[in-house]
C-alpha positions as CSV (number, residue, x, y, z in Angstrom):
1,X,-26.3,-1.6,-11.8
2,X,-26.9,2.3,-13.5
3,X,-29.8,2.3,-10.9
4,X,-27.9,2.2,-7.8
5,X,-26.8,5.5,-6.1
6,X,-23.2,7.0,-7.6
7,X,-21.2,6.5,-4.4
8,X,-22.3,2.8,-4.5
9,X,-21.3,2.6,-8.1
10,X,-18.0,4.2,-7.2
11,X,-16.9,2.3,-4.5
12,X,-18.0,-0.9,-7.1
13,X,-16.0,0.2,-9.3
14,X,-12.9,0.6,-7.2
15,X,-13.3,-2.6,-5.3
16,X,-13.3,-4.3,-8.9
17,X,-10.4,-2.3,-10.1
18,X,-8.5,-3.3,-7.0
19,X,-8.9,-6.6,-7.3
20,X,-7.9,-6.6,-10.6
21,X,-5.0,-4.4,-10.1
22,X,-3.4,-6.5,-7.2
23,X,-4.1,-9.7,-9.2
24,X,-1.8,-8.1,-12.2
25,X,0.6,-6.8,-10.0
26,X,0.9,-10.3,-8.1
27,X,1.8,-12.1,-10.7
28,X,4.5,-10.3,-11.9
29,X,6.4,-9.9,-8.0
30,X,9.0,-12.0,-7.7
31,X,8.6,-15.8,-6.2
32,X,7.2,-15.9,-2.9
33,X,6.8,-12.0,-2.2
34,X,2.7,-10.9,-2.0
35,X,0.9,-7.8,-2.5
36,X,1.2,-7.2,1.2
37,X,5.0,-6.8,0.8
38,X,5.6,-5.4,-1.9
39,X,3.1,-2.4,-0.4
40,X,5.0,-2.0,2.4
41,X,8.5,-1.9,1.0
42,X,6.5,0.8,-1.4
43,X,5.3,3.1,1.6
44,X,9.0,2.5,3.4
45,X,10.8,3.6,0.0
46,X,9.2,7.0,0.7
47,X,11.1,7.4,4.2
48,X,14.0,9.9,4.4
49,X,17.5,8.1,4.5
50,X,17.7,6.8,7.8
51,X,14.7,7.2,8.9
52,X,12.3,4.1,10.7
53,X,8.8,3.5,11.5
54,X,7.4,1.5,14.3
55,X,5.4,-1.8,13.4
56,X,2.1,0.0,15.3
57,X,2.2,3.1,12.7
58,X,2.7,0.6,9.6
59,X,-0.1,-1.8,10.6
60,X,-2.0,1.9,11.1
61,X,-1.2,3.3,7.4
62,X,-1.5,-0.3,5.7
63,X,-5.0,-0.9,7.0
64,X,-4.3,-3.8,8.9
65,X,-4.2,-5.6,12.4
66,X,-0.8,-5.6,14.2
67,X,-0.3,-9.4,13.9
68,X,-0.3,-9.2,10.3
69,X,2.0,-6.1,10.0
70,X,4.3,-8.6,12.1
71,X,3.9,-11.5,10.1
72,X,4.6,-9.3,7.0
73,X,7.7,-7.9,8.3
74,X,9.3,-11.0,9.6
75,X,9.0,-12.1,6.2
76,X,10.3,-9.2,4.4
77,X,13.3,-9.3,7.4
78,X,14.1,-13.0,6.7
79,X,14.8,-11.7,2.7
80,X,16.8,-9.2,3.6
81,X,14.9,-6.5,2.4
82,X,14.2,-4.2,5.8
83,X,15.8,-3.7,9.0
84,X,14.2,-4.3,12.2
85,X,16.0,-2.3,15.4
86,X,15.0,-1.6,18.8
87,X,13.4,1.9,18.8
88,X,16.1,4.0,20.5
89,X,13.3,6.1,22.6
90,X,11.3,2.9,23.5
91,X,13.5,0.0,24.5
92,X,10.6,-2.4,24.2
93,X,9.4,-0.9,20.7
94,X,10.9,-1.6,17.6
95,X,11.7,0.4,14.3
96,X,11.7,-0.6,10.7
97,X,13.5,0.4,7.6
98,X,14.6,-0.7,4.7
99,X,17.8,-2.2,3.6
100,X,20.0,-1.8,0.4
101,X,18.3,-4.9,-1.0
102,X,14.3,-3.5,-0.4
103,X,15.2,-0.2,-2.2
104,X,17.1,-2.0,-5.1
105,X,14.3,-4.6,-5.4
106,X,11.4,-2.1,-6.3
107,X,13.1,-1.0,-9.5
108,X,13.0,-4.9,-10.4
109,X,9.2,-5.0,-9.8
110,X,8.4,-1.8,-11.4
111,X,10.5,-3.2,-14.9
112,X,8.3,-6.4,-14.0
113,X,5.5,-4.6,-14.6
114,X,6.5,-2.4,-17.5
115,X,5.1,-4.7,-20.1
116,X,1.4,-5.2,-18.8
117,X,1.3,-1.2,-18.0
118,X,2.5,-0.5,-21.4
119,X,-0.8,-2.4,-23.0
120,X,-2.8,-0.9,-20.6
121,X,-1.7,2.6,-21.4
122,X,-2.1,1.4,-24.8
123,X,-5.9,1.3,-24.4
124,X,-6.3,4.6,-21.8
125,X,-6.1,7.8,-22.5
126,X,-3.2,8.8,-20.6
127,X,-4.8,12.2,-20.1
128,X,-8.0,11.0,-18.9
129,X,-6.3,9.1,-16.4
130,X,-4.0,11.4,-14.9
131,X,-7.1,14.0,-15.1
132,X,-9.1,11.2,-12.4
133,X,-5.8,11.2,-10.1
134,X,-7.1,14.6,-8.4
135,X,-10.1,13.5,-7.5
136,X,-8.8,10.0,-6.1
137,X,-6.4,11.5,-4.4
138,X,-9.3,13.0,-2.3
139,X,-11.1,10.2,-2.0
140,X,-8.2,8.8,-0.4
141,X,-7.7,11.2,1.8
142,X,-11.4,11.9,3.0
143,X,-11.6,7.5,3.8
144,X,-7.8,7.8,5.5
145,X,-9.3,10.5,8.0
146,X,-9.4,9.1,11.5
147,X,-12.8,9.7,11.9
148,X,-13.8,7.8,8.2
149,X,-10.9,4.9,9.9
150,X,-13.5,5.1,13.2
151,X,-16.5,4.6,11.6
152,X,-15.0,1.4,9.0
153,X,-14.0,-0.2,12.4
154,X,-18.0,0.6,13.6
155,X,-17.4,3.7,15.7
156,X,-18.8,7.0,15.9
157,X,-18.3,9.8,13.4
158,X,-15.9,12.3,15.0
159,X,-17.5,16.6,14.1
């Protein structure tokens, strides 16, 4: 594995620490919700109050097609936990937000979570890792450019 190129060992090592990650995380959510969810209620927690998104930008800044942003929302609608409405400046669109019940649930997740992130921060440096968040931060934003988003879906580079 040391003789492959560092970008390939990178991305290696994130796609294993990903998988790991969401396999913790998903088996502390409560019954029935996924990683898919929870995700989403996590991006919509960071709205303004009363502010709403449209299904078409969600699927866009989760990565993923339209009929599963649907399906993931019609879930998270039938607990409660976000609001669907008509989008007042498109009366066939739709905006999303969420309810009462999706903030208050993502406190009960995070203290789900608390014991397996306390032994993990038990063996990291807490130092070393916040010192790696700078540089993941721009690696996030480099592969959430449109024109990195282009080519993952086979399209040209964008200059």
């Amino acid at each position: 594995m040391s003789q492959l190129p560092v970008p390939i060992r990178f991305f290696n090592e994130i796609g294993i620490i990903e998988q790991l990650s969401r396999n913790l995380l998903e088996r502390h959510l409560p019954d029935g919700m996924t990683y898919a969810q929870v995700s989403l209620l996590m991006h919509l927690s960071h709205q303004a109050p009363g502010e709403a998104e449209t299904p078409v930008k969600l699927a866009s800044a989760m990565q993923v097609t339209k009929g599963a942003m649907t399906n993931t929302l019609q879930k998270l609608d039938a607990r409660g936990l976000i609001h669907i409405r008509p989008d007042p400046t498109d009366g066939r669109g739709k905006r999303v937000s969420l309810t009462e019940d999706g903030y208050a649930l993502l406190p009960t997740v995070f203290a789900r979570l608390q014991p397996a992130v306390a032994a993990f921060m038990a063996e990291i440096d807490g130092q070393q890792l916040a010192a790696l968040l700078p540089t993941l931060e721009a690696v996030r934003k480099v592969l959430d450019r449109d024109d990195f988003r282009a080519m993952a879906r086979g399209g040209e580079q964008s200059g």
